[in-house]
MARROVO-426847 format. One line per 2 residues: number of its first residue (from 1); their letters; for each residue y, z, x of N, C-alpha, C. Coordinates in steps of 0.1 Angstrom, whole numbers, plus 5000, padded with zeros to 4 digits. Example, Ala and Ser with C-alpha at 12.3 -4.5 7.8 and 13.67 -1.06 7.14 Angstrom:
BEGIN
1) as) 4943,5078,5132,4955,5078,5123,4967,5078,5132 | 4978,5071,5128,4989,5071,5137,5000,5079,5129
! end
This chain:
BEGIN
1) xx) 2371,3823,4986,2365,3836,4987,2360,3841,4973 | 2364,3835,4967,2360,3839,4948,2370,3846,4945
3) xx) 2368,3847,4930,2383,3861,4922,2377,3871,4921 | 2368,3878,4926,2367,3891,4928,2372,3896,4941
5) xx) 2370,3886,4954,2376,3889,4964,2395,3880,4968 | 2395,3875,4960,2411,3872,4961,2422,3876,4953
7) xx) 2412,3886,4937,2421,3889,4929,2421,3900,4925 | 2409,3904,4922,2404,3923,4917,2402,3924,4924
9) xx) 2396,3926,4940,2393,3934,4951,2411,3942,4956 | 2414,3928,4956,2429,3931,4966,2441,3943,4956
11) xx) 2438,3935,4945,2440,3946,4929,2440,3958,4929 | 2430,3961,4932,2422,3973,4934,2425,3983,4942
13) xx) 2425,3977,4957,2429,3984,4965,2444,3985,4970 | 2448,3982,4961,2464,3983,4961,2471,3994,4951
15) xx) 2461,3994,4940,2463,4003,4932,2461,4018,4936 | 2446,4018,4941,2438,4031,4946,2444,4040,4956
17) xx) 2446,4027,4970,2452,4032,4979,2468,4035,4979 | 2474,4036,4967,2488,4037,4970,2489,4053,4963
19) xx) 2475,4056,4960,2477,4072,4955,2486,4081,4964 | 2495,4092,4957,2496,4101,4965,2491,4108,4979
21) xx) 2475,4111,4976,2473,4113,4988,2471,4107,5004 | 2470,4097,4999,2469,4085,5003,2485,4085,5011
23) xx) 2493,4083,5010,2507,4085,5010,2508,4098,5022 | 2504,4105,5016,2509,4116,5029,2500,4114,5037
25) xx) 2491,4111,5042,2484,4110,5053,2492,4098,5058 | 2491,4086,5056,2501,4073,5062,2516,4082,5069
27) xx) 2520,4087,5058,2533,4095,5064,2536,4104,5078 | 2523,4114,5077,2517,4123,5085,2516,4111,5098
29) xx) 2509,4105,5095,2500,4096,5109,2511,4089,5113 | 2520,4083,5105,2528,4075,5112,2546,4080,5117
31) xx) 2541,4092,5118,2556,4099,5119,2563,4098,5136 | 2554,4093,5144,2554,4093,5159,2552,4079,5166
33) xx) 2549,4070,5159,2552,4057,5164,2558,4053,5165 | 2563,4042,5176,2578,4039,5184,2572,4027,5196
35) xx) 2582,4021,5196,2579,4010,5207,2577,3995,5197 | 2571,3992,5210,2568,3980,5198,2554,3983,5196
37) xx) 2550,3981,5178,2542,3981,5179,2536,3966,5170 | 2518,3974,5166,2511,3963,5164,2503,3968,5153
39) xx) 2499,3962,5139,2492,3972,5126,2478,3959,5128 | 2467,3967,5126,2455,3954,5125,2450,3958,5110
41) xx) 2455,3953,5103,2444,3951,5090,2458,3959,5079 | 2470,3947,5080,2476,3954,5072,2475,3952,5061
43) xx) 2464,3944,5051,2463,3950,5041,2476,3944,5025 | 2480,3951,5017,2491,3950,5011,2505,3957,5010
45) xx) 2499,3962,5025,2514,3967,5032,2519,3984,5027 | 2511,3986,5022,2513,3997,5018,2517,4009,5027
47) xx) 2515,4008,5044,2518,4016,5052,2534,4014,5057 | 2539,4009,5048,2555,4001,5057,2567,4011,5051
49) xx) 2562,4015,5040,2576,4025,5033,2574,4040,5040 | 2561,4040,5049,2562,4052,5054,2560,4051,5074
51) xx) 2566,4042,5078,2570,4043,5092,2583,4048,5089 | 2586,4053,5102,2602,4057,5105,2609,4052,5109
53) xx) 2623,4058,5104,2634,4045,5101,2638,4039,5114 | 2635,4044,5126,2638,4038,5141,2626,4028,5143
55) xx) 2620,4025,5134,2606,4012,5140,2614,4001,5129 | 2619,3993,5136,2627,3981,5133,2619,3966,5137
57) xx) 2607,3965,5137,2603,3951,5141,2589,3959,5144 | 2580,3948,5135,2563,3952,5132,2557,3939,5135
59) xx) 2549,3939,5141,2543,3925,5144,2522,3931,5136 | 2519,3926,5124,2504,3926,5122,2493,3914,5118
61) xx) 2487,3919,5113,2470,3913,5112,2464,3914,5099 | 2460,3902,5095,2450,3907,5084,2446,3892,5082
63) xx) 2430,3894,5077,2421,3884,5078,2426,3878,5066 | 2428,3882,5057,2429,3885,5039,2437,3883,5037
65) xx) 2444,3869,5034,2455,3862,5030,2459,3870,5013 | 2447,3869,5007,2450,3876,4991,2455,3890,4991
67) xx) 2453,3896,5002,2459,3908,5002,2474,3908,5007 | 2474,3902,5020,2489,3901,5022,2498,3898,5012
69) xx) 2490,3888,5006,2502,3880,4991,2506,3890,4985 | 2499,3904,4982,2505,3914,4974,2512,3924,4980
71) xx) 2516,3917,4993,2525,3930,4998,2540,3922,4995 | 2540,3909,4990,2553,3901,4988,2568,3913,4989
73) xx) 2565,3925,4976,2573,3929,4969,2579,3940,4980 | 2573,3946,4986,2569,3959,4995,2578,3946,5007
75) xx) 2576,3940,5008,2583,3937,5022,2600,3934,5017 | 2601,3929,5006,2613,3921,5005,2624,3935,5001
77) xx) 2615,3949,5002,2622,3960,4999,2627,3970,5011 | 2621,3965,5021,2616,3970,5038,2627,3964,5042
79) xx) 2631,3974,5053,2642,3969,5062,2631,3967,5076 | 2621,3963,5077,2616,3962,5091,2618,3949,5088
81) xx) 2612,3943,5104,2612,3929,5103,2597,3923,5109 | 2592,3919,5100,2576,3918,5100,2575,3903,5108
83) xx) 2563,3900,5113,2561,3891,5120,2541,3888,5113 | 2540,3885,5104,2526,3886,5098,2515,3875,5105
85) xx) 2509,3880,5109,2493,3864,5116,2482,3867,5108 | 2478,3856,5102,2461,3854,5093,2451,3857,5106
87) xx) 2442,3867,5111,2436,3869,5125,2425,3878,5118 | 2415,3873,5128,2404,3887,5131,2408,3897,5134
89) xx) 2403,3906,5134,2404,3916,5145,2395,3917,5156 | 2386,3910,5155,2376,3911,5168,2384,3899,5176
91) xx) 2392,3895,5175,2399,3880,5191,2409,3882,5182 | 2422,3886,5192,2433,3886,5193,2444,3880,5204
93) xx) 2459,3870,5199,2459,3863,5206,2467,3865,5219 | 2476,3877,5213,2485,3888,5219,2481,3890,5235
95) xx) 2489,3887,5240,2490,3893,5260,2487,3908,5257 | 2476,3910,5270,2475,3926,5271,2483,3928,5274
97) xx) 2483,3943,5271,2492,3955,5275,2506,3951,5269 | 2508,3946,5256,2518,3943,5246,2522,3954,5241
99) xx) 2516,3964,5236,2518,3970,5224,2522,3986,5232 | 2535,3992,5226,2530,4009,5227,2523,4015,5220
101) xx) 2519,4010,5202,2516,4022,5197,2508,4011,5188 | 2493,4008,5187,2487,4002,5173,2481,4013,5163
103) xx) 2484,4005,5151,2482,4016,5142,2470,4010,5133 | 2461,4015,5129,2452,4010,5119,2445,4023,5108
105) xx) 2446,4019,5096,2445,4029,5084,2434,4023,5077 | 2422,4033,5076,2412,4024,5065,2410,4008,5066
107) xx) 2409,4005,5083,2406,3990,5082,2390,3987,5092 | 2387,3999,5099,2373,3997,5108,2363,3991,5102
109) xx) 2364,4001,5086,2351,4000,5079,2343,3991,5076 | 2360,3978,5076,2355,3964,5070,2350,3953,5079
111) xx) 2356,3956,5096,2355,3946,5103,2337,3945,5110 | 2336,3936,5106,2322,3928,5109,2316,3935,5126
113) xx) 2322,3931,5139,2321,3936,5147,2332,3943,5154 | 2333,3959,5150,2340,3965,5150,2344,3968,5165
115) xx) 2335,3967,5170,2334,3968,5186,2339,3962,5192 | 2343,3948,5189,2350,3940,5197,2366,3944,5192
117) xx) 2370,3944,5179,2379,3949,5176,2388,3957,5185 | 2379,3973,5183,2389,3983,5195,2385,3979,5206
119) xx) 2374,3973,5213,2380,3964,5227,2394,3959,5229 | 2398,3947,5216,2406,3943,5216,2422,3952,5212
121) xx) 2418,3964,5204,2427,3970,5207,2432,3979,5220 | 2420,3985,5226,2424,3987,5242,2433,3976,5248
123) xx) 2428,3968,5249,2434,3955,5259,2446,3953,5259 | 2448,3954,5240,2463,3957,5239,2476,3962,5242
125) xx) 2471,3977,5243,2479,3985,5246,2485,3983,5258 | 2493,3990,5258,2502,3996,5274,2497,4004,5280
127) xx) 2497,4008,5293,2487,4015,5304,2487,4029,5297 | 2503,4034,5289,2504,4047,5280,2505,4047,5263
129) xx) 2502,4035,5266,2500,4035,5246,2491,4040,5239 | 2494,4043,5227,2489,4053,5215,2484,4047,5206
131) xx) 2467,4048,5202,2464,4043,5193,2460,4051,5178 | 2473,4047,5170,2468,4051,5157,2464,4056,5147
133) xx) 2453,4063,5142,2442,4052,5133,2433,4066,5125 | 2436,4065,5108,2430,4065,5103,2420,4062,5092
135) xx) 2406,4066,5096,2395,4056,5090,2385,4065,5080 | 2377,4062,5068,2365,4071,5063,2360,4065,5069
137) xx) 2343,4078,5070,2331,4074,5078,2317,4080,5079 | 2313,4082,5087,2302,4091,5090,2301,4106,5085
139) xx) 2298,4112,5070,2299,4128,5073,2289,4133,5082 | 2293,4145,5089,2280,4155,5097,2272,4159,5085
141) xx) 2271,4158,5077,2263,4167,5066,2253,4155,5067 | 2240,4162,5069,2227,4151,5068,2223,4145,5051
143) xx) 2227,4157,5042,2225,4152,5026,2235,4137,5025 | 2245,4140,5027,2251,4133,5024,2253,4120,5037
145) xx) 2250,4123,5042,2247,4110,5055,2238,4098,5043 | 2228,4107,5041,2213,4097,5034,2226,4092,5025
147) xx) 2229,4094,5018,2233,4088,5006,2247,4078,5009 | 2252,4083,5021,2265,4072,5024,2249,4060,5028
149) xx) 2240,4059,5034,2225,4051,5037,2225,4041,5030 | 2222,4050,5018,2214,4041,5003,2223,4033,5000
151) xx) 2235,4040,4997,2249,4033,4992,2257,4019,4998 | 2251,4025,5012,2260,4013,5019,2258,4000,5019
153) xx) 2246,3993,5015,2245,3978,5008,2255,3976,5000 | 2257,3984,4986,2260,3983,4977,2280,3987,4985
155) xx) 2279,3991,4986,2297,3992,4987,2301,3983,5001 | 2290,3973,5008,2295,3964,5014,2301,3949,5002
157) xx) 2290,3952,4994,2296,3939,4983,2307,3945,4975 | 2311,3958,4969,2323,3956,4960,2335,3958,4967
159) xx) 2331,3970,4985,2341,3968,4992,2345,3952,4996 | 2339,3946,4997,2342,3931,5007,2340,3936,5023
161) xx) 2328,3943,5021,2325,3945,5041,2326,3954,5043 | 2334,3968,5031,2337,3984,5032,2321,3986,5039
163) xx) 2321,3995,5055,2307,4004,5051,2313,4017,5050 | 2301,4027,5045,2308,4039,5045,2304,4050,5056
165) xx) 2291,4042,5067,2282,4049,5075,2285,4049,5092 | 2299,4043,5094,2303,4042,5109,2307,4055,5111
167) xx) 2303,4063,5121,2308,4068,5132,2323,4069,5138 | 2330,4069,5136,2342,4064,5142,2345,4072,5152
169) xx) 2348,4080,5153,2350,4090,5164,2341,4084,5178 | 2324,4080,5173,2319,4077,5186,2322,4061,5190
171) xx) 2328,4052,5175,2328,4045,5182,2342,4040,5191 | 2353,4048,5189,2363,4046,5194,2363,4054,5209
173) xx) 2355,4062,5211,2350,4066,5225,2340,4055,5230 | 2333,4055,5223,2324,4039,5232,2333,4032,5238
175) xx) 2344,4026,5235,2351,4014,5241,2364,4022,5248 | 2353,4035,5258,2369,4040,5261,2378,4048,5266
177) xx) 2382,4050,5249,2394,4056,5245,2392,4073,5248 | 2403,4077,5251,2403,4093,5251,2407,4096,5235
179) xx) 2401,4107,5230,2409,4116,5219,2418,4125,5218 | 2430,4117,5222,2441,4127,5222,2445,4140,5215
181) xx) 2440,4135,5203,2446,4144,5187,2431,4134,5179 | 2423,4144,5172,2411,4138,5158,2408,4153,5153
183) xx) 2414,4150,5139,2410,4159,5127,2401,4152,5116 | 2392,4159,5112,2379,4154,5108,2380,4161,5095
185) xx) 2380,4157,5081,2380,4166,5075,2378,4154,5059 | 2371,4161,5045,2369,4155,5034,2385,4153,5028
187) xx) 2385,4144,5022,2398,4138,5014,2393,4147,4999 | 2407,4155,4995,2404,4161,4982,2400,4148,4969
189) xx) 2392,4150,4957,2393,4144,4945,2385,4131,4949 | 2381,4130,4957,2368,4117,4959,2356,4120,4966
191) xx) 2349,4113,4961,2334,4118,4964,2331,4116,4978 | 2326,4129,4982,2326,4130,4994,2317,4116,5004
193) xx) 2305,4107,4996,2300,4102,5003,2314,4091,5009 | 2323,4090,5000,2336,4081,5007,2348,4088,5010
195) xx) 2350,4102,5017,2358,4107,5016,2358,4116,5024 | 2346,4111,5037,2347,4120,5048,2356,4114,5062
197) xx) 2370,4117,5067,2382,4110,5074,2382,4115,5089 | 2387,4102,5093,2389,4107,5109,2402,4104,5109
199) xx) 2411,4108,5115,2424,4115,5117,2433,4116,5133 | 2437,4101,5139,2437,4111,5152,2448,4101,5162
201) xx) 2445,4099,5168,2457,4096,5184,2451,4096,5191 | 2445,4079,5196,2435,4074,5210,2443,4073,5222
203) xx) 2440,4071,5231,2450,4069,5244,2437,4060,5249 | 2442,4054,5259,2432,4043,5271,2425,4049,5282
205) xx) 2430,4062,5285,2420,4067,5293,2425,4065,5308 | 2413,4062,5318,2417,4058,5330,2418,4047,5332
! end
C-alpha cells in the first residue's frame, strides 16, 4: 500500500481522532449497545475504551491491516474479547441476522461502494437490531457543499478514500433503514467543510 498509507496515514489518524472531542461523541454513541455486537471499520481501535463495561465480546472489520496493528496497545489494555477479520465492508461473511447492535464511527466515508456496505449491514442485523453510526458528510449549506466538491479529489488521496461529499442520512435510508434517533450538527474547532456529522440509531424497518 506504500508508507504513506501503512505508516503516516494510520499515524495520523490515530493521533487526530483520539482528540477529546472525538472521545465524547464515541462515548455518547456508544453508551447503549448490548448484545452481541459487530464494529465495521475498526480502525485503531480507538472506540473500545469507550463501550460499556457489560459489552464483553466484539467481533470487527477492517480492510487496513496497518491500522489495526496500532490498535496492539489499546487491546492488550481492554478487558473485551475481540475477534478481529481483514474484510471489506461491502461482502461480509457473517450469517444474517447475527448482530444486535453494529456500530460504525467515521468509516462510510472511506468505503468504495458504500451501498453495498449498509446492505450488508442490514442483512446483518436482527429483525430488532440497532445500527450505530457516526459519520462526517454532506453540509446543507450550498457555500460550503461546493467546496467539500473541489476538495473531494484532493482529500480522497491524503484521506486513503476519505470523501467528504456523501449524504449519509440519504444514504442510510436508501438501503432501508428507519431513523430512529439522527442529530445533524458541525463538530466545534474544525473546518466545517470536514466537520459537518450525522449522529444517530438506524433500525431495519419492516
Amino acid at each position: 500500500m506504500g508508507i504513506y498509507a501503512d505508516c503516516v496515514f494510520p499515524w495520523g489518524v490515530d493521533k487526530i481522532m483520539a482528540d477529546s472531542k472525538f472521545s465524547r461523541v464515541r462515548k455518547r454513541l456508544l453508551a447503549n449497545v448490548e448484545g452481541e455486537i459487530f464494529e465495521i471499520g475498526f480502525g485503531t481501535g480507538l472506540n473500545l475504551p469507550h463501550y460499556p463495561m457489560r459489552v464483553k465480546n466484539l467481533i470487527t472489520a477492517d480492510i487496513n491491516t496497518a491500522m489495526t496493528k496500532r490498535a496492539e496497545r489499546k487491546l492488550a489494555e481492554s478487558n473485551i474479547q475481540l475477534s478481529i477479520h481483514v474484510l471489506n465492508g461491502e461482502s461480509l461473511p457473517m450469517d444474517s441476522g447475527s448482530f444486535d447492535c453494529i456500530v460504525s464511527t467515521w468509516t462510510l466515508c472511506s468505503i468504495e461502494r458504500v451501498d453495498l456496505a449498509l446492505k450488508e449491514i442490514r442483512r446483518l442485523l436482527k429483525p430488532k437490531g440497532r445500527f450505530f453510526f457516526v459519520e462526517h458528510g454532506l453540509s446543507p449549506n450550498p457555500r460550503i457543499q461546493r467546496w467539500q466538491h473541489r476538495l473531494n479529489p484532493i482529500q480522497k488521496i491524503v484521506g486513503c478514500g476519505c470523501r467528504l461529499n456523501r449524504d449519509i442520512k440519504e444514504l442510510i435510508l436508501g438501503q432501508g433503514f428507519c431513523l430512529d434517533v439522527l442529530n445533524e450538527y458541525y463538530m466545534d474547532d474544525i473546518v466545517k467543510t470536514h466537520s459537518y456529522m450525522y449522529e444517530g440509531i438506524a433500525t431495519c424497518g419492516k
